[in-house]
C-alpha positions in Angstrom: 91.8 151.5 13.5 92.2 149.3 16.6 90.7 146.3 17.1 89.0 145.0 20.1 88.9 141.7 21.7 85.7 139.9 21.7 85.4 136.1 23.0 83.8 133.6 20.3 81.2 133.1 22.5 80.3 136.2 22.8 79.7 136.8 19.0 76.2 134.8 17.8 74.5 135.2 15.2 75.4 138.3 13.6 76.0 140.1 17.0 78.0 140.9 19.8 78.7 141.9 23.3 81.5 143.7 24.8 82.8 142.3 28.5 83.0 145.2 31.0 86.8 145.3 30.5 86.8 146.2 26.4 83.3 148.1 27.2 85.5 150.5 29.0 87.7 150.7 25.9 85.7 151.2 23.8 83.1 153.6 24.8 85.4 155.8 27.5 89.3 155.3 26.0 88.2 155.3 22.4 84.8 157.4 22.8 83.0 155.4 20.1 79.4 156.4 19.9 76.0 154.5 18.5 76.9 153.9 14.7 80.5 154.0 14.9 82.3 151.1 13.0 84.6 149.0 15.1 87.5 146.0 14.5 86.9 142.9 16.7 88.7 139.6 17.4 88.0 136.6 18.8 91.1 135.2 19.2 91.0 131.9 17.9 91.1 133.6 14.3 88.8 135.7 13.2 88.8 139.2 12.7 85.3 141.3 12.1 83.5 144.7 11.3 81.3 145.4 13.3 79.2 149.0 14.3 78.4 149.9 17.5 74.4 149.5 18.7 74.6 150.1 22.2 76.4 151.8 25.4 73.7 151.1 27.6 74.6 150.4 31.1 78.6 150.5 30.3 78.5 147.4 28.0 78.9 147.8 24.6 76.9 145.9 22.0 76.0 145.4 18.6 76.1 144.1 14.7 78.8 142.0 12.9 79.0 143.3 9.3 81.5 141.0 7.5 85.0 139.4 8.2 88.1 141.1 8.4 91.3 139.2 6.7 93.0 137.6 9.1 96.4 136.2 8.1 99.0 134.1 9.7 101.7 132.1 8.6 101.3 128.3 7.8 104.1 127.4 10.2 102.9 127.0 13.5 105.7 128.2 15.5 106.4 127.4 19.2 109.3 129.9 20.7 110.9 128.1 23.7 112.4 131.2 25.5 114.9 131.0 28.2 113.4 132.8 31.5 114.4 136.6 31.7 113.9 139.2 34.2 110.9 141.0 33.7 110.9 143.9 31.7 112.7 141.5 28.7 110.2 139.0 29.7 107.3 141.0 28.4 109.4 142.4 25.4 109.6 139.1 24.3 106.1 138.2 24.3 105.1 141.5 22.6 107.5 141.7 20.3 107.8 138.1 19.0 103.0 138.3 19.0 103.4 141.3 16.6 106.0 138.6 14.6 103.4 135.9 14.6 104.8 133.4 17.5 101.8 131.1 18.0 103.1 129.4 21.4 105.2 131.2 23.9 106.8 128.4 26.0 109.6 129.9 28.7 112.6 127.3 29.6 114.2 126.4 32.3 117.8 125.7 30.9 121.7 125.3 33.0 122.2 129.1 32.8 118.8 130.7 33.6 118.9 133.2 36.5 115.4 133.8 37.1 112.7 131.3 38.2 109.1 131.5 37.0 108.2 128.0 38.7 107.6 129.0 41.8 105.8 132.2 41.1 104.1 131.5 37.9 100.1 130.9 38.9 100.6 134.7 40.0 102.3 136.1 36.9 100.2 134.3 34.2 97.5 136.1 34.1 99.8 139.7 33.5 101.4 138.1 31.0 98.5 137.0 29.0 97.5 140.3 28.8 100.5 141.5 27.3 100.0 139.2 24.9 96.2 140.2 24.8 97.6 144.1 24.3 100.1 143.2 21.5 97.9 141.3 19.4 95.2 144.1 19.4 97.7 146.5 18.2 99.4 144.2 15.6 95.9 143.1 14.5 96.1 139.4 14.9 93.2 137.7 14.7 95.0 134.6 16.8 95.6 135.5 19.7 98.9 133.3 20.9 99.4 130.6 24.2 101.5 131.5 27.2 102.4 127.7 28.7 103.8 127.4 32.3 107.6 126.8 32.3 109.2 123.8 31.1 112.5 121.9 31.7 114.8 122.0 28.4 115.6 118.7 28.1 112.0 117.4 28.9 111.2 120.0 25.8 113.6 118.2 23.2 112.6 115.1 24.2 109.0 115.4 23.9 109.9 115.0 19.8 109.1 117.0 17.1 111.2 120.0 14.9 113.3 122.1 16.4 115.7 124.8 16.1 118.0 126.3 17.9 119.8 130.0 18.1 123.6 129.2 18.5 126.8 131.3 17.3 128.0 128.6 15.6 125.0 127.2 13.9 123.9 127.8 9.9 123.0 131.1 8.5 119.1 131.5 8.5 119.0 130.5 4.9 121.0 127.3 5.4 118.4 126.3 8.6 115.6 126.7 6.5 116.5 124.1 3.9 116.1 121.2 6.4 112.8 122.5 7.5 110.7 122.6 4.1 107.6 121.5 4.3 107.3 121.2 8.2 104.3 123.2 9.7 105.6 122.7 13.6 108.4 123.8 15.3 110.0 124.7 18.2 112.3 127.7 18.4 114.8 127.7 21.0 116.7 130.7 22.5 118.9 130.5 25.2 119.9 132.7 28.5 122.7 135.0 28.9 125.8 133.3 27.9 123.5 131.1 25.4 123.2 126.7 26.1 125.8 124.9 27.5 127.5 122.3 24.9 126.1 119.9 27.0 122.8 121.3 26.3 123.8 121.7 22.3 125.6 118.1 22.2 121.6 116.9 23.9 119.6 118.6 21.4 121.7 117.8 18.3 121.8 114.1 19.5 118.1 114.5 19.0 117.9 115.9 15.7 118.0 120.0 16.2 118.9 121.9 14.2 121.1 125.5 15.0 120.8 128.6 13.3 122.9 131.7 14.1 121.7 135.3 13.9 124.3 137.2 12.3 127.7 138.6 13.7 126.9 140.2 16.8 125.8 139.4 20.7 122.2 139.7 20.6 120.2 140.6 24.1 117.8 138.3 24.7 114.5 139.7 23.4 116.4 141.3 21.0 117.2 137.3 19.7 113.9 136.1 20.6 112.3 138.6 17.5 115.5 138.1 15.2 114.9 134.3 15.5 111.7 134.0 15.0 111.7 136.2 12.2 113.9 134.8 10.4 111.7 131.2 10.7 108.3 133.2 9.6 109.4 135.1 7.1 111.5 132.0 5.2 109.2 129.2 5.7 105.8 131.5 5.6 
């Protein structure tokens, strides 16, 4: 069953109402009808059952009747994603939301070809609805941040965990080891052609770690989903 996306505060007390946009999806893509049971989400967590009351007017409403499980991993995991052309762009956010990324953070690193700086106050808002699209399907309760661009240096040095996907780092299993019992990190994958060793030599200085994804070139939304994973899945 799909689920639908429904803002907290738009659930109170025991009911809801649809925004014109899931209204639409509801009663004229899906073709619910009065008494139908629905899935909806609030983003921030919860999942729900709820049953249709009302089409009037084009806006759907109606009745909560219980929570839905909503699980997600206990590591709250931040992937810092070189900038891609577009179509690998939004693989990596759907992708990597179905794998339970909390925090989608693009990078501007030495070999990036693409720049999202400059144009990102007009792309935001598409990519939060991929993300918006992916979580509905995958059934996430959560549904995960999209931050502006950063600079990778200014990332590492802000502090805190962090991992990195490098040839020549430790095998997945290895890279876990040193991160037991840590609940946030940040997830690094580089561009085409991977960091620089300047950029490795800076983030090992710091206290990264590396962690290599097996024996073959990955592309790069392709390394995004491997490496993150192979973080979730370990460290749950």
């Amino acid at each position: 069953m799909p689920q639908y996306y429904i803002p907290s505060e738009r659930i109170r007390a025991g009911e809801f109402a649809a925004g014109p946009d899931e209204s639409n999806h509801i009663a004229r893509a899906a073709r619910a009808r009065v008494g139908d049971e629905i899935e909806i989400f609030d983003g921030k967590g919860g999942r729900y059952l709820a049953v249709v009351k009302s089409l009037a007017g084009g806006l759907v409403t109606g009745s909560v009747k219980g929570p839905l499980p909503s699980p997600e991993y206990k590591t709250r995991l931040t992937l810092c994603f070189a900038v891609v052309a577009k179509p690998a762009l939004e693989d990596i956010l759907e992708h990597c939301t179905e794998a339970g990324v909390d925090v989608f953070q693009p990078v501007m690193a030495s070999r990036v070809q693409f720049d999202l700086f400059s144009d990102w106050e007009r792309r935001a808002a598409r990519l939060a609805q991929v993300v918006l699209a992916a979580a509905k399907q995958c059934g996430r309760g959560l549904l995960p941040e999209v931050r502006k661009p950063e600079k990778f240096d200014d990332l590492l040095a802000a502090g805190g965990a962090a991992v990195l996907a490098s040839a020549d780092g430790e095998g997945p299993d290895e890279a876990v080891k040193k991160l037991a019992g840590v609940r946030e990190i940040k997830l690094f994958v580089g561009p085409e052609g991977g960091f620089t060793k300047g950029e490795l030599e800076f983030a090992r200085a710091g206290g990264a770690g590396t962690m290599n994804l097996g024996l073959y070139t990955l592309r790069a939304e392709s390394a995004c989903l491997a490496a993150s994973s192979a973080l979730l899945t370990r460290l749950g």
